[in-house]
N, C-alpha and C positions, 0 to 999 in steps of 0.2 A: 450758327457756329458748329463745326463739327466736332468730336467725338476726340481727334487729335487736337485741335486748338484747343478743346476745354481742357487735355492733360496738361499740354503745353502751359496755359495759365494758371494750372492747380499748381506744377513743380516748379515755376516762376515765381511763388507765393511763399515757397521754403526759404528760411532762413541760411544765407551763406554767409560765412566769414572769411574774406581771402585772404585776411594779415595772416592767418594762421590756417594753410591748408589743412592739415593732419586735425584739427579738431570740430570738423564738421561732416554732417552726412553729404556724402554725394552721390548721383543719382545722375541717369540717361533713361529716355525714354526713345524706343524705334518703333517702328512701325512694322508691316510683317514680310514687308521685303527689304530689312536690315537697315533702312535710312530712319537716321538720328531725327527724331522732332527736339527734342530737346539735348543740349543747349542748341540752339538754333546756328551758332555760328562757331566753326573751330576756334579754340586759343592756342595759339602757338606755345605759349607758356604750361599750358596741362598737359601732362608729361606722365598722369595717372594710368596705369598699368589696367586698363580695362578688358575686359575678358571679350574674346569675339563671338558676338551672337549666336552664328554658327555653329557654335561648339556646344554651347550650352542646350540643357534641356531644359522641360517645362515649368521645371521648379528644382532649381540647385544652389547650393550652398559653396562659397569656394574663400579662399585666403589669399589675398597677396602682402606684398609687403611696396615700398611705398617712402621714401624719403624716411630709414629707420623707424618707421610704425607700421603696425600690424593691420589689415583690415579685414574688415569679416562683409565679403561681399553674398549678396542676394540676387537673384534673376527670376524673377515671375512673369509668366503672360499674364494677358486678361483678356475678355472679350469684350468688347462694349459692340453696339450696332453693328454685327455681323462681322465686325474688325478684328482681328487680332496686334495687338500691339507687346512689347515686352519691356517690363522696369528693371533697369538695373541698378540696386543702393546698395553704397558702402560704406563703413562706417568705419572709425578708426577703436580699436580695442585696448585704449590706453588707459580709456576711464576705466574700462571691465576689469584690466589688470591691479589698479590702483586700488580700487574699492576691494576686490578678494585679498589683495595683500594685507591692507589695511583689518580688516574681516581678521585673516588669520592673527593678525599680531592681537588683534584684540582677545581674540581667542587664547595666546599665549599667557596672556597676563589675567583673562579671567578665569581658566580654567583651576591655577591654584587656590585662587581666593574661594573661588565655588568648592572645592575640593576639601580647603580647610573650615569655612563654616558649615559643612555638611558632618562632617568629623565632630565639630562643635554642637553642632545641632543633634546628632544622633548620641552622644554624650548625654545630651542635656536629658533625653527624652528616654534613654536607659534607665540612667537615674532619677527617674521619674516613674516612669515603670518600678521598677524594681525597690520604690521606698516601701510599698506596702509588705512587699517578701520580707522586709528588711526588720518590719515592725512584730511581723510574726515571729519570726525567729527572738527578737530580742521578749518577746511575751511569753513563746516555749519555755525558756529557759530560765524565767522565772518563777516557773511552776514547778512545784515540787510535792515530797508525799504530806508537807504540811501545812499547806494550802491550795487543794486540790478545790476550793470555792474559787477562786478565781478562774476569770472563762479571758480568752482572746479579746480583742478587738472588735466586734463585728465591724464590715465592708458593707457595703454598701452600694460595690461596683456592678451588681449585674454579670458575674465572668466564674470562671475557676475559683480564682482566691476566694469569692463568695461563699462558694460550697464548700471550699475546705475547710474555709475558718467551722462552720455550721458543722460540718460533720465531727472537728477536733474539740470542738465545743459538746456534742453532744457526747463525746468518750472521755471526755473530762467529766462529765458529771455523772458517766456511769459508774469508772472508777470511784470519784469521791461518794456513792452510795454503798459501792462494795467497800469500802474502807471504813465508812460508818456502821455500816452491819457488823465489818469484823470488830473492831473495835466494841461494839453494844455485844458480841457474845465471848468477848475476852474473858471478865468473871464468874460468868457456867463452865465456861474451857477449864478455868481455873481450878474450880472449885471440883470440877468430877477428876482432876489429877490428882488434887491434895487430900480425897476422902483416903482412896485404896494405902495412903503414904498414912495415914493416923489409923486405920485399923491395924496394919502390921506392927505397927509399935505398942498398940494395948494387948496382943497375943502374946501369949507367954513362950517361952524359947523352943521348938520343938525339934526333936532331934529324931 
């Protein structure tokens, strides 16, 4: 069997559907002096806009149209046993078109939903972040100059907030020492103001 008759058998073996021209691949194989092996006999009814050997080159890509459908034709050689032969398939681009339309609308309808759970999502996760900011602040502001023993929150996150709270914590407790020292030398303070104020008043008037 030669080289031609095995094509001829291979593209014998494709599936056709002739109720429905336009939705099948179709396909000619020639030989390399432009005689058609496949289909083997003309149909007077194929009326298919086939492109002339001729013209084509080695490997080209080309469009016709076609009882209102599109096709996306192909032309390849090959070589088999010193032969050259050349395939020409075309395919109708109805389905290609259906499936990207389809494609986009889905697009249309997913893009908002994606758009608002991400808004949703990125909400969630601000305020999530941001509860621990949140608990400091309300901890600051409960400190004041007469309970300067109370410290933050400690974290326990591994990050910044970590270090802050530690470093706010550690100038909370310097202040409440400097507060306790002032406070512990308030009645020396006291006491060397009000000497000089009782000797002036045991001295007699001088003029």
């Amino acid at each position: 069997m030669g080289m031609g008759t095995k094509l001829v058998t291979i593209m014998r073996g494709r599936p056709r559907v002739a109720a429905d021209p336009g939705n099948y691949a179709r396909y000619h194989v020639f030989n390399q002096n432009g005689t058609r092996l496949y289909p083997t006999s003309n149909d007077p009814n194929d009326t298919f806009p086939w492109p002339t050997t001729a013209a084509l080159q080695e490997h080209e890509f080309s469009k016709v149209q076609y009882q209102g459908e599109s096709f996306r034709m192909l032309s390849q050689t090959v070589s088999l046993d010193g032969k050259t032969y050349r395939i020409i398939v075309g395919s109708q681009l109805r389905d290609n078109r259906l499936l990207v339309a389809q494609f986009s609308n889905g697009l249309l309808w997913t893009i908002p939903v994606f758009l608002i759970f991400s808004a949703a999502f990125g909400y969630f996760l601000s305020r999530r972040a941001l509860q621990p900011v949140s608990k400091l602040i309300a901890s600051f502001r409960s400190i004041s100059i007469g309970n300067l023993s109370r410290r933050l929150p400690t974290l326990h996150s591994g990050d910044e907030l970590e270090a802050l709270t530690e470093t706010c914590n550690e100038m909370l407790a310097r202040l409440d020492r400097a507060v306790v020292r002032l406070l512990a030398s308030l009645p020396t303070h006291r006491t060397n103001c009000e000497a000089p104020s009782r000797i002036s008043t045991r001295l007699p008037n001088v003029r």
